[in-house]
Each structure stands twice: as structure tokens, then as C-alpha cells.
N, C-alpha and C positions, 0 to 999 in steps of 0.2 A: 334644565333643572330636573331631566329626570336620574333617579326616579321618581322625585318627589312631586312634580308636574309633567303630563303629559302634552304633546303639540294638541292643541284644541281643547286642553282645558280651559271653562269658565272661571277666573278667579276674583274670589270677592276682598274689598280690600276697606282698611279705613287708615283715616289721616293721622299718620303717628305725630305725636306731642314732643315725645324721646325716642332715638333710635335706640336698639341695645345689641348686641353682637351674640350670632345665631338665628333671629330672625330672618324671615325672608321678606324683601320691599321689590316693590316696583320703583324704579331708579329712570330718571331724566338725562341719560349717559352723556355727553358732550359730543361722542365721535359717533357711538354706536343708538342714538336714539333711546326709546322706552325698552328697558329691560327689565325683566325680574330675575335676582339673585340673591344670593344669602350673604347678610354681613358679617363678614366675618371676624374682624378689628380696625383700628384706628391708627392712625401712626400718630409720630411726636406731634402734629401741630392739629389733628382732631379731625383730620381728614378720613373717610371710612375706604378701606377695602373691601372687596366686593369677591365671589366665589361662588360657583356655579357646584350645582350637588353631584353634577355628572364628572369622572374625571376627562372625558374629553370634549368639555365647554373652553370657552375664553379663557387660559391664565388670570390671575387676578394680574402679573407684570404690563400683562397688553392693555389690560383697561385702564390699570391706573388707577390712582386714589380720587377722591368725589367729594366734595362736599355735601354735608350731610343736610343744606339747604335746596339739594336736588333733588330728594324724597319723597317721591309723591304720594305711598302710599303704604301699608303693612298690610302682606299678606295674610289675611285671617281663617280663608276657606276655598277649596276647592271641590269644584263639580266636573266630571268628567266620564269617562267610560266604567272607571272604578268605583262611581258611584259621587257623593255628598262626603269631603273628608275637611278635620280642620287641621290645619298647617301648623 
């Protein structure tokens, strides 16, 4: 996720209610474990895309669409080298 997260950033997170595209979530990925990425859209049947802010992360093609009942959590803040920032 950089640059928007660094490796060893602290990330504070809480339990979204509604996802919404643009946000960033920590995701329960099926192949690739806990990940956090940016949602990016949804397709026809309401499954979310997913999208890394770096452009040499994961494809969203590789990960594949997720259901939005994998979402454990929304991104709200970041602690790290650059300081206390919210997302």
C-alpha cells in the first residue's frame, strides 16, 4: 500500500457496517490471508474489487473479487515513521 502505508506501519481500524469504494479495509483474502487494500468497486453481483495504491502490488485480476462479508475491518488511522496520519 505504499505510499499510503508503510511496512511496519501500526494500523488502527474499526468494524465497517457498509463498505464504500475508495476506502481502505483489511480484507480476510481466501488465497492470500489478511491483507489490507483499497476498494475499489464492485461487480454485477456485489462482490468488491480490491487494489493496492502501489502500482507494483497484486493485480486486482490475481486476487480476484471477495465478498464483502470478508471485511474485517476499515482503515481509519495510521502510525508509523511519518508520524499519526488518518487514512
Amino acid at each position: 500500500m505504499l505510499p499510503t502505508l508503510s511496512d511496519g506501519d501500526t494500523v488502527i481500524t474499526t468494524k465497517p457496517r457498509v463498505v464504500h469504494a475508495g476506502l481502505i479495509y483489511v480484507v480476510n483474502h481466501s488465497d492470500l490471508g489478511l491483507i489490507i487494500k483499497r476498494l475499489d468497486s464492485f461487480d454485477s453481483r456485489g462482490r468488491a474489487r480490491l487494489a493496492g495504491d502501489n502500482p507494483g502490488s497484486t493485480p486486482s485480476a490475481v486476487m480476484g473479487t471477495i465478498e464483502t462479508e470478508r471485511f474485517i475491518g476499515r482503515a481509519r488511522f495510521a502510525y508509523g515513521k511519518s508520524g499519526f496520519r488518518k487514512l
